[in-house]
N, C-alpha and C positions, 0 to 999 in steps of 0.2 A: 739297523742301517739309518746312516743320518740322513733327515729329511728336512729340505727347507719348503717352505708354503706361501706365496704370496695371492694372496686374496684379490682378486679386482671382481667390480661390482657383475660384471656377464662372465667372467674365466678365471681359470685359474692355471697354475704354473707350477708343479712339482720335481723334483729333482734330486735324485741321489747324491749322494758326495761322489762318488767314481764316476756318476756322471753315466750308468749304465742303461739309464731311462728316463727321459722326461716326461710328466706325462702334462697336457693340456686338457682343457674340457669348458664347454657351456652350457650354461643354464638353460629350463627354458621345456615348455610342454607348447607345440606334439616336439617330435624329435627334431632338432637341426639339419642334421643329417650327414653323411660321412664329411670325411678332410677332404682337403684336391686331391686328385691324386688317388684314395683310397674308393672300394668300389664294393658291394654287397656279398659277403662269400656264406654268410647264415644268417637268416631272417624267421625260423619257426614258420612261415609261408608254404614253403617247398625246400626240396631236398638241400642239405650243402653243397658249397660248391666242391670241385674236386681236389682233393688234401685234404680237407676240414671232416675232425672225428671226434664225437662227444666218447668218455667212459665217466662211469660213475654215477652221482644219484641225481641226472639231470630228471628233471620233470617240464611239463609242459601245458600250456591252458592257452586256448582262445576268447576265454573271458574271466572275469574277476569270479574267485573263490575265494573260500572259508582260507583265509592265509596267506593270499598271495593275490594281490591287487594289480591289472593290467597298467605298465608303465606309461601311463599318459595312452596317447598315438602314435603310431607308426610316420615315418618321415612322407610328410605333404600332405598329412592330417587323416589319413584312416587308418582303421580300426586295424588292429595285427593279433596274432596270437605270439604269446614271447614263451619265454623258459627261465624256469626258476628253478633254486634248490632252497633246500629250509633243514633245521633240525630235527624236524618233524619224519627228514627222511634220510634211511641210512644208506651208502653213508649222507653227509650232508655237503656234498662238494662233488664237484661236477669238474671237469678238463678239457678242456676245446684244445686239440692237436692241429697245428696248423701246420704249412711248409713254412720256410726258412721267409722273415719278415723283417719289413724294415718299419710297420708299423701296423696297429691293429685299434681299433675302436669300436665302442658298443653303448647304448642306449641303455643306462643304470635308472630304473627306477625306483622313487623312492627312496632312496639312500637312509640307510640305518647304522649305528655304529659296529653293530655285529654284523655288518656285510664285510668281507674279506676279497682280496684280489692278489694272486702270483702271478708275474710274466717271469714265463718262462723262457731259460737260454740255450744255448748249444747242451745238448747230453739231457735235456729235461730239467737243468740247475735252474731254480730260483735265483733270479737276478735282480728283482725289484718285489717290492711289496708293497699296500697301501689298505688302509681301512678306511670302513667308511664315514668314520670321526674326522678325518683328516679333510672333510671335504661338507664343512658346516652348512646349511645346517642340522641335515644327518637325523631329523626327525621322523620320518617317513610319512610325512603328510602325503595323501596322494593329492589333495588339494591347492596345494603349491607347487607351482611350475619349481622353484628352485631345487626342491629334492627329487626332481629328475634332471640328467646333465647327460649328453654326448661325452663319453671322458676318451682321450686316443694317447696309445700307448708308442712314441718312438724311439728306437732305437739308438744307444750312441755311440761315438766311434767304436768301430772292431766287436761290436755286438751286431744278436741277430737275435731275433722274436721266434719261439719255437710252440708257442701257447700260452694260453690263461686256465687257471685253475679259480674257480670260484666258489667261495665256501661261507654258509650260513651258520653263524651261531644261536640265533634266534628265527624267528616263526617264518621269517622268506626273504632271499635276494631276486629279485625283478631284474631280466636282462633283454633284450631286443638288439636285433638287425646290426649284427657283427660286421665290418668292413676295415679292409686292410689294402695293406702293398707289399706285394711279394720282391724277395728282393732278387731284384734283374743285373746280370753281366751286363757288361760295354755291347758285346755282341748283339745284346737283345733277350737270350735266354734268362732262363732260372740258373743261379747257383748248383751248379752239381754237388752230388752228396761226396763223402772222402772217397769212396768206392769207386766210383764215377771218373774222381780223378786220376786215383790210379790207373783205371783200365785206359784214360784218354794219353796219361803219358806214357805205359806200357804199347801202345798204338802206336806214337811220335817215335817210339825209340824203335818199332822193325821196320817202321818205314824210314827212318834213316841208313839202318844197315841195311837197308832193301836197296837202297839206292848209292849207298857206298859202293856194294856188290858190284853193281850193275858200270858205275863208272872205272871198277879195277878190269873186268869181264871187258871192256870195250878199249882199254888201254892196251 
């Protein structure tokens, strides 16, 4: 997939050719902290929020070990425990399921070139991807603010964010304090699922001949 990069000295600007994902992010230790808008749904803290499900070889540390170094701070400068995956462990990829999204971000620390990232679309398809070469300069100093970054993933027209898949090729990817935006009907709601909508228009449709009925009955 073709990707273009434009570099600026605090952000950066990623972008598919179909335009299925842009992603932004900034530099910068402790964490920045979520987009407008988006709001904390997993933080290694306490539990997720409700829709949000890890599978896979997610691991977890509230302090720096043998392989997997605490991402800077947590947003407003204390200390957090995050979640990592590494080669080290099988498998070496982990999947955060989320609901139906129109944007999702996370606290990448350390950035290495063997760190890995899918957002995921409708049906679980892979609709964007990025490593973490792409996002210089990918050393994994933990001593440099700049190989940690806030990166947020959004959605673009006629897309919808369904998770991220995170996967280690080498000794650990560092992840912290997930936060998104679910995507909301005009009404207010969530997105119903196809199911959902069936059973809402199969509803619309006996209450019209309910009420057909009812106006022949009085005729």
């Amino acid at each position: 997939m073709k990707r273009q990069l434009l570099g600026l000295v605090a952000s950066l600007v990623v972008t598919s050719a179909a335009q299925a994902v842009t992603v932004t992010g900034t530099f910068g230790a402790p964490d920045p902290g979520p987009a407008v808008g988006q709001s904390i749904v997993v933080s290694f803290d306490g539990p997720n929020a409700a829709g949000y499900s890890w599978t896979g070889g997610l691991a977890t540390s509230c302090a720096s070990i043998n392989g997997a170094a605490m991402p800077a701070v947590g947003v407003g400068g204390t200390a957090s425990c995050f979640g990592y995956v590494s080669s080290r462990i099988n498998p070496n990829s982990a999947t955060l399921s989320t609901p139906n999204l129109s944007s999702i971000s996370f606290y990448w620390g350390s950035i290495d070139t063997y760190n890995f990232v899918d957002v995921l679309g409708a049906g679980g398809a892979t609709i964007f991807n990025i490593a973490g070469g792409a996002l210089p300069p990918s050393n994994g100093n933990q001593g440099q603010p700049a190989t940690n970054r806030r990166v947020n993933f959004i959605a673009g027209a006629g897309e919808v964010i369904t998770g991220l898949r995170l996967r280690s090729e080498g000794v650990a990817f560092e992840f912290d304090s997930f936060a998104a935006t679910e995507v909301i009907t005009p009404g207010g709601g969530a997105v119903p699922e196809p199911a959902t909508w069936a059973m809402l228009l199969a509803g619309f449709g006996l209450v019209g001949m309910s009420a057909r009925r009812r106006r022949t009955l009085a005729a």
